[in-house]
C-alpha angles and dihedrals in degrees: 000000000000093000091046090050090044095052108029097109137189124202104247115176092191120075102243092198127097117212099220100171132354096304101354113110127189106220118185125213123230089215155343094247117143088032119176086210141063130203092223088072094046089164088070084064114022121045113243093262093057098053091044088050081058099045089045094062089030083251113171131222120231141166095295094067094058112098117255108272101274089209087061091049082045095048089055105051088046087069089051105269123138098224100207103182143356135213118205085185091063090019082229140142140208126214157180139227135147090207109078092189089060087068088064084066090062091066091069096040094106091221103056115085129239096234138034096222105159096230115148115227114243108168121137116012119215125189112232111250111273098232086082090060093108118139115233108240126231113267125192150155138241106302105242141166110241094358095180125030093226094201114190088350091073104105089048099062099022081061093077100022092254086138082076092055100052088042086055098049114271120109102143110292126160088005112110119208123194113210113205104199145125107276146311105240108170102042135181098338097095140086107246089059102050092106093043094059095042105058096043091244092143093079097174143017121192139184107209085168109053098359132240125078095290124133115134104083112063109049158015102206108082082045088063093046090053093046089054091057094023106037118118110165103137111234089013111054142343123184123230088239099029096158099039127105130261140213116188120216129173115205099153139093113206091192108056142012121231130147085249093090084068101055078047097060086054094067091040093064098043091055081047088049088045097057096042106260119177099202143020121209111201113190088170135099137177136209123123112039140189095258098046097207081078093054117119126220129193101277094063086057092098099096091248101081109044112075095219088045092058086038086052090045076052101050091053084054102059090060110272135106117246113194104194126192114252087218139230116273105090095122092051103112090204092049111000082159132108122284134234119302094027096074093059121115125254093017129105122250116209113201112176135241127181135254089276091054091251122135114266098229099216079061111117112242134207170250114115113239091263092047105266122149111267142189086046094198150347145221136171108311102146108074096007114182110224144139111302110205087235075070086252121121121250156177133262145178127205138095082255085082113044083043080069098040077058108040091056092050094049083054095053092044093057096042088064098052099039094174106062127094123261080244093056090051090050096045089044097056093046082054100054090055118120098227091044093124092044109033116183135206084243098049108014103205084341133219119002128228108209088190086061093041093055083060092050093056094033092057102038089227143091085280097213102187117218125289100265098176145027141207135213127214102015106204091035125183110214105322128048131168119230116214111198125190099217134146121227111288094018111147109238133194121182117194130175112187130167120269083268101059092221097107129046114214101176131017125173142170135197150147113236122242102204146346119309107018116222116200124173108205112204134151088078099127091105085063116098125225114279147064129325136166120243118205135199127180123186117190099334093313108111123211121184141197147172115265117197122187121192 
């Protein structure tokens, strides 16, 4: 069967092959025929996780879940060709090959398509056997005040409440994040990662880039980002997820950049998918690239263009949550957007602000091309704590680190409502954001609070907390009164940025005295005519409004 499949030609006049990088090809399948697999035994090819993940949400298989023909991956490396990863969602491989003439073979093979077009295959749907509809079941830990002493790392997890989760119980545990990145380099050697490795909580390391296990030798950057979900080195640093599970996954290449890292993350979240992760942090993001053909511009910002962008729609479709970084280049004057994948549907796009709330202005804004909110939400990007590879603990900037702060919340969120969709925490934590009724190109819905977001799910309803404050008068002209309903030795922050969020114009701190504040806030005249967004924060929990001057 395997020679009739190898020679039986068809007389293509296109090339069917995409160069992705220098010698590295994308090749598509016409079909899964002569499979080894059948959707009708789904546990030969998805963990049992993963297919309980899917019956959980009533989520179906199709044809995209089925492996590549093996016969077809065989069939290529029998003509000479290093097959370096395959996609079952595009039913797709890459490939290598210094001989370039040996490409113009792979238009006559009768299984490779004429065209590399990035459609995802949907043909067939199969509900999962019932038998792996099992409910996770809540897992938590002792209930305790002040559980970790964050250290430096504070301002990153108090932001959004996620202090209350961990004191409650929930760190992490029994939820498994897969982090795509370029490399590990530093573990585990290091001391926000003891716990980690002892307790076996890394279950799997993979090279989608050059193959093999290996991971530890080309970069720091996904160690930072792990650290950032992972860390637990008390009065240092504490992750947002430290008692989760990890896959490891390099997609990256740190140095190129070719679309075929792409086409790399997409293996790399099948095999996530495969194994029955719950997130995927990406604190990755692609443009400009190094054959400038690939590049993306704006216009193919809509979710619909880029190839990781309609992998990552997939992923979310499969059940699990994908957190994407919004990207860097807001400050860019040519492309200050998101970048792909940030711009996919039903995924979260985390932009970056820094430890006083503001907008960090390198952050990537929104919207998508077609007009969708991104970014969705934002953490503390600007002046990140997180594991420097000297063994010290530093700072960092990029929306590669407030992507992680909100990965491991949105673990320990859903850890502690086992039973929601991956579509209902999403929807929850977009909810809970403070900016959720006035959503901006800078912040998108804004900053979540995970203690908010646990009512939401908990109650079934728009949870709308209680009017905290009030404003008169409300358009004011250069002068307005705050009433704030505090109790004596209540922490209060009061911020006024632009509707932007890009500028504070006033930021003040107190204790309160007594019960029922009352601030007068003057000296606006600098201020121009428009919209702004006061802030006031009592005690960690944020409330929002509208501020219009004349």
């Amino acid at each position: 069967m395997k020679t009739f499949l190898l020679f039986f030609i068809l007389f293509f006049s296109l090339t069917v092959s995409s160069q992705v990088a220098p010698n590295k090809y994308y090749i598509e399948f016409t079909d899964k025929n002569y499979n080894d697999y059948d959707l009708e035994r789904p546990e030969e090819f998805l963990s049992e996780r993963s297919l309980q993940r899917r019956a959980n949400q009533n989520i179906e298989l199709d044809l995209s879940d089925l492996p590549v023909t093996q016969l077809y991956v065989d069939s290529l490396e029998s003509i000479g060709l290093d097959v370096i990863n395959v996609s079952k969602w595009f039913n797709s491989a890459t490939v290598y090959t210094l001989d370039s003439l040996l490409m113009d073979t792979i238009d006559y093979l009768g299984f490779v398509s004429n065209s590399a077009k990035y459609k995802p295959l949907q043909i067939n749907k199969i509900s999962v056997p019932e038998r792996y509809k099992v409910p996770r079941e809540i897992i938590s830990g002792s209930r305790n005040t002040n559980y970790y002493n964050y250290g430096t790392s504070a301002d990153q997890i108090y932001m959004h409440n996620g202090q209350t989760m961990h004191n409650n119980g929930f760190r992490g545990q029994g939820m498994l994040i897969a982090i795509t990145d370029a490399g590990f380099t530093g573990l585990p050697n290091l001391p926000a990662f003891d716990s980690l490795f002892d307790a076996e909580r890394v279950l799997s390391t993979r090279n989608f880039v050059y193959g093999g296990e290996n991971i530890f030798s080309y970069s720091t950057h996904g160690m930072r980002v792990l650290s950032i979900l992972a860390g637990n080195s008390p009065d240092s640093l504490i992750g947002s997820a430290p008692e989760a599970n990890y896959l490891l996954l390099m997609s990256e290449d740190p140095d190129s950049e070719n679309i075929i890292e792409e086409i790399n993350w997409i293996s790399a979240a099948e095999y996530a998918d495969s194994i029955g992760a719950d997130i995927i942090n990406v604190s990755l993001g692609y443009l400009d690239f190094d054959m400038p053909e690939y590049s993306h511009t704006y216009q193919s910002m809509d979710g619909k263009t880029a190839i990781i962008s309609i992998a990552a729609e997939i992923a979310s479709s499969k059940g699990m949550i994908i957190v994407a970084s919004a990207a860097n280049s807001g400050d860019d004057p040519i492309h200050p957007w998101i970048n792909a994948p940030g711009d996919a549907n039903n995924i979260l796009t985390a932009g970056a602000v820094w430890s006083n709330q503001s907008y960090a202005a390198f952050s990537s804004i929104g919207p998508s091309y077609d007009g969708r909110v991104k970014p969705d939400i934002v953490a503390m990007g600007g002046g990140t704590t997180n594991q420097e590879l000297d063994g010290s603990f530093g700072q960092g900037n990029g929306t590669s680190f407030s992507s992680p702060i909100l990965s491991g919340l949105i673990a320990c969120l859903w850890q502690q409502f086992p039973d929601k969709t991956n579509e209902e925490i999403m929807d929850a934590v977009r909810k809970s954001s403070h900016l959720y009724n006035s959503p901006t190109d800078f912040l998108g819905y804004g900053i979540p609070d995970f203690n908010l977001a646990g009512k939401i799910l908990n109650t079934g309803i728009d949870y709308i907390p209680e009017n905290k404050f009030s404003i008169y008068p409300n358009p004011f002209d250069s002068v307005f009164v705050i009433n704030i309903n505090t109790n004596p030795g209540d922490y209060v922050q009061i911020i006024i940025n632009d509707i932007s969020g890009k500028n504070n114009y006033i930021w003040m701190e107190f204790k309160a005295k007594e019960n029922n504040s009352k601030i007068t806030i003057d000296d606006l005249d600098r201020l121009k005519s428009g919209i702004y967004i006061i802030n006031v924060i009592i005690n960690n929990s944020r409330y929002s409004e509208k501020l219009i001057k004349k």
